[in-house]
VOBA-1610 file (N, C-alpha, C; in pm, whole numbers, padded with zeros to 5 digits, always signed):
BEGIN
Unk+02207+00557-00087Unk+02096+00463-00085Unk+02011+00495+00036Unk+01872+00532-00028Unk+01814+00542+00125Unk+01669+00450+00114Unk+01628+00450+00208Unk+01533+00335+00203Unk+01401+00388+00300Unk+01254+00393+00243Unk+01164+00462+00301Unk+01028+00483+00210Unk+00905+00441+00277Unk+00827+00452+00176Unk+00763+00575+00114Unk+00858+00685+00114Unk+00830+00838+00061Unk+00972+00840+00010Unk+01066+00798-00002Unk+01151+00815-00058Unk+01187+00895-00198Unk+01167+00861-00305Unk+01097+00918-00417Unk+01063+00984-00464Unk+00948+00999-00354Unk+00852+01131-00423Unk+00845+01245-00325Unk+00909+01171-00256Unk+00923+01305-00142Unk+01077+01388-00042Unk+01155+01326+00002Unk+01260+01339+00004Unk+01387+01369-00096Unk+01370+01272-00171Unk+01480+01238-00304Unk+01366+01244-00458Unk+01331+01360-00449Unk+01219+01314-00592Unk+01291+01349-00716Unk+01460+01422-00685Unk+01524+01423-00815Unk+01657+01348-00797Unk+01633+01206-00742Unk+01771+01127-00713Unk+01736+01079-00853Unk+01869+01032-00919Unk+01925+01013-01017Unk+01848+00866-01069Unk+01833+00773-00967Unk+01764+00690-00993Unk+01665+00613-00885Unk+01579+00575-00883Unk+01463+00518-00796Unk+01417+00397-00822Unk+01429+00303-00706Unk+01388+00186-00731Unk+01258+00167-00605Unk+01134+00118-00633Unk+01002+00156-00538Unk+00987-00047-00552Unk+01037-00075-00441Unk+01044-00232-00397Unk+00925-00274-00355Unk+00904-00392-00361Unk+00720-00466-00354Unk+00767-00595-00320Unk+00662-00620-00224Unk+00657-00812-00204Unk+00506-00806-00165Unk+00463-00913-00184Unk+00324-00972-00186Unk+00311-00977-00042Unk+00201-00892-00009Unk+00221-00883+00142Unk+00194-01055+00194Unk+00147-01152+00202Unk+00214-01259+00239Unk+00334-01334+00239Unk+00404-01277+00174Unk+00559-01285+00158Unk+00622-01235+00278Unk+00576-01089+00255Unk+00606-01031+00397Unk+00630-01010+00501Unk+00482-01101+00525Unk+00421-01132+00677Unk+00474-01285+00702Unk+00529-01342+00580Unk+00593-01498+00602Unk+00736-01442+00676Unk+00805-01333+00577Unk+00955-01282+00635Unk+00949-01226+00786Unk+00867-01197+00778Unk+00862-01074+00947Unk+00831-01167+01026Unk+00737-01282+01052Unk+00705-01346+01140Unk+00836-01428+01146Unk+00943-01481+01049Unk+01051-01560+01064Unk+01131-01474+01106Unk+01148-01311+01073Unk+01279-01272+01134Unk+01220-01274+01316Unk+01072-01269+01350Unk+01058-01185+01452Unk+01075-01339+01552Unk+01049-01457+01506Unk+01076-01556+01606Unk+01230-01603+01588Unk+01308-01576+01452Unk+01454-01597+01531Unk+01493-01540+01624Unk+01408-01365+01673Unk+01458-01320+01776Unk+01466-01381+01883Unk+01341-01480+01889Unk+01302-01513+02031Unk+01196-01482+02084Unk+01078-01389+02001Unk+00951-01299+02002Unk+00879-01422+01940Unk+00744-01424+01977Unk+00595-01488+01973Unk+00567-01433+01833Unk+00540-01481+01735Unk+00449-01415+01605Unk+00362-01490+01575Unk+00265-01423+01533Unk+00150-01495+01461Unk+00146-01426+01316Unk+00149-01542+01210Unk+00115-01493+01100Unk+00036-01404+01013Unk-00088-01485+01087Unk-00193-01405+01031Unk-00215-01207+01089Unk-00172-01264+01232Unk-00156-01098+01277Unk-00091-01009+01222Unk+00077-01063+01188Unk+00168-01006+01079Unk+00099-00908+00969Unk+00006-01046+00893Unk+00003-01018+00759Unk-00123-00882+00784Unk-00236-00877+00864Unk-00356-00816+00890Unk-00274-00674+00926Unk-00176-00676+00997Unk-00092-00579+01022Unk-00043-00486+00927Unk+00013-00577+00821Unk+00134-00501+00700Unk-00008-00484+00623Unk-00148-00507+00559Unk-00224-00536+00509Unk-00295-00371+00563Unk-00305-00353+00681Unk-00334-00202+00724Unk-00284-00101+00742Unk-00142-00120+00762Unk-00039-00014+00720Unk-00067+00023+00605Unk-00021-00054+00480Unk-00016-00022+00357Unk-00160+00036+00321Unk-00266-00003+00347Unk-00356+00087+00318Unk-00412+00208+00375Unk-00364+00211+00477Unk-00354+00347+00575Unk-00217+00423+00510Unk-00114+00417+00439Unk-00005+00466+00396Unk-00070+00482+00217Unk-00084+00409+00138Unk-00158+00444+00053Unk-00258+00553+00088Unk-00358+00584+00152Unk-00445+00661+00150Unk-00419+00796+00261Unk-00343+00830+00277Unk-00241+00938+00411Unk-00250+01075+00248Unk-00299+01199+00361Unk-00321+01307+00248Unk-00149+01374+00233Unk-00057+01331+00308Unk+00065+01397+00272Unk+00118+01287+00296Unk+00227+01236+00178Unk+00343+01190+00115Unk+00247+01019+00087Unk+00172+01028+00033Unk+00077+00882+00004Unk+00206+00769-00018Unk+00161+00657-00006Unk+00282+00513-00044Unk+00229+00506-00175Unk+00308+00557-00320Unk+00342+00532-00378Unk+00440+00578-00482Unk+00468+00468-00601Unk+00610+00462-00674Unk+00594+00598-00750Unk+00736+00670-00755Unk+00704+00789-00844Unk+00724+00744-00969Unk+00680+00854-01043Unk+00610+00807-01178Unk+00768+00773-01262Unk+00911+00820-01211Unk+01036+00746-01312Unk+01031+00624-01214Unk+01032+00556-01090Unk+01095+00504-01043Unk+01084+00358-01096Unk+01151+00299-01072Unk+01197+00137-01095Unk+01168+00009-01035Unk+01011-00031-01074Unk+00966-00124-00980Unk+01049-00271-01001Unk+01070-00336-00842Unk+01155-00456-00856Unk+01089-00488-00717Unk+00988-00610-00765Unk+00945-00701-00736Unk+01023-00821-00627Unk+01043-00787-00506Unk+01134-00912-00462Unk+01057-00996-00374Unk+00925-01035-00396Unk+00870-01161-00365Unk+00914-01279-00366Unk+01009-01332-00460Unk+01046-01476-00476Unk+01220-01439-00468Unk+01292-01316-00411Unk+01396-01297-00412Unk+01440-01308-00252Unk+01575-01411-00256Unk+01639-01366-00119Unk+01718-01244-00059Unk+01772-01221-00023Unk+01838-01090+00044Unk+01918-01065-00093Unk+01984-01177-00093Unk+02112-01162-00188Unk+02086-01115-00371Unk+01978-01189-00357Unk+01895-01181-00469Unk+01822-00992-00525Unk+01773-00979-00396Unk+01708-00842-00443Unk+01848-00711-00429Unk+01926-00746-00375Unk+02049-00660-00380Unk+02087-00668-00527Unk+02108-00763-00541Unk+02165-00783-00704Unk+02089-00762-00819Unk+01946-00766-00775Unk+01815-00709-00942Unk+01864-00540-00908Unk+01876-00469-00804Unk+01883-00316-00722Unk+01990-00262-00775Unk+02073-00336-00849Unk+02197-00283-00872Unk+02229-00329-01017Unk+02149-00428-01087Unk+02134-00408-01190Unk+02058-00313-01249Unk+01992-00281-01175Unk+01862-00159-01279Unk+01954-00062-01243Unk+02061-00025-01157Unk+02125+00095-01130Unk+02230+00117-01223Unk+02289-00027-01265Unk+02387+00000-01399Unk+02308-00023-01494Unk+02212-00020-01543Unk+02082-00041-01614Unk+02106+00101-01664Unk+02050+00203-01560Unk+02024+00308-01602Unk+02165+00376-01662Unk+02251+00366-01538Unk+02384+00449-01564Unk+02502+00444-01708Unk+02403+00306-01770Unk+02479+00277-01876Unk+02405+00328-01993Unk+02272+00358-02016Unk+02189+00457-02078Unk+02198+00570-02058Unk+02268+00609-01941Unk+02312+00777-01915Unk+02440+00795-02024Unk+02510+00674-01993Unk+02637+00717-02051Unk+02630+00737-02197Unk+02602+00701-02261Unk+02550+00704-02436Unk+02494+00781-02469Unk+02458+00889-02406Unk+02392+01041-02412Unk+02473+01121-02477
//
């Protein structure tokens, strides 16, 4: 399992299976500003979100290894998912697939 936004299509572009994860960048910037003040760190939301909001489009538009899903991979949506939650959709699409392998 590796985790990275070139993953995919660039490192692992013939791993067996690919899952290309998404949250609504206000989701995001809601999670990061909560993990970053349990630390004990100052966050501002809106900075968060203006933040992840320019990454991603500076990573989308980058002329080598662009941010996006390769064309097999397995989009899973974990906007409205908790930790526990998106582990468990990640590993269903993985016996998802592996059980369509097997019937080959």
């Amino acid at each position: 399992v590796l985790d990275g936004r070139d993953i995919g299509t660039v490192i692992c572009p013939d791993a067996e299976v690919k899952i290309f994860v998404v949250a609504d960048p206000g989701v995001r910037a809601q999670r990061r500003t909560l993990e970053a003040r349990a630390r004990g760190e100052a966050a501002d939301e809106a900075a968060v979100l203006a933040d992840i909001l320019a990454r991603d489009e500076r990573d989308k538009n980058r002329t080598v290894a662009p941010l996006k899903p390769a064309a097999d991979a397995h989009l899973l949506d974990n906007s409205h998912l908790d930790i526990e939650g998106g582990v468990r959709a990640a590993i269903a699409i993985v016996e998802a697939v592996r059980a369509g392998r097997s019937r080959s």
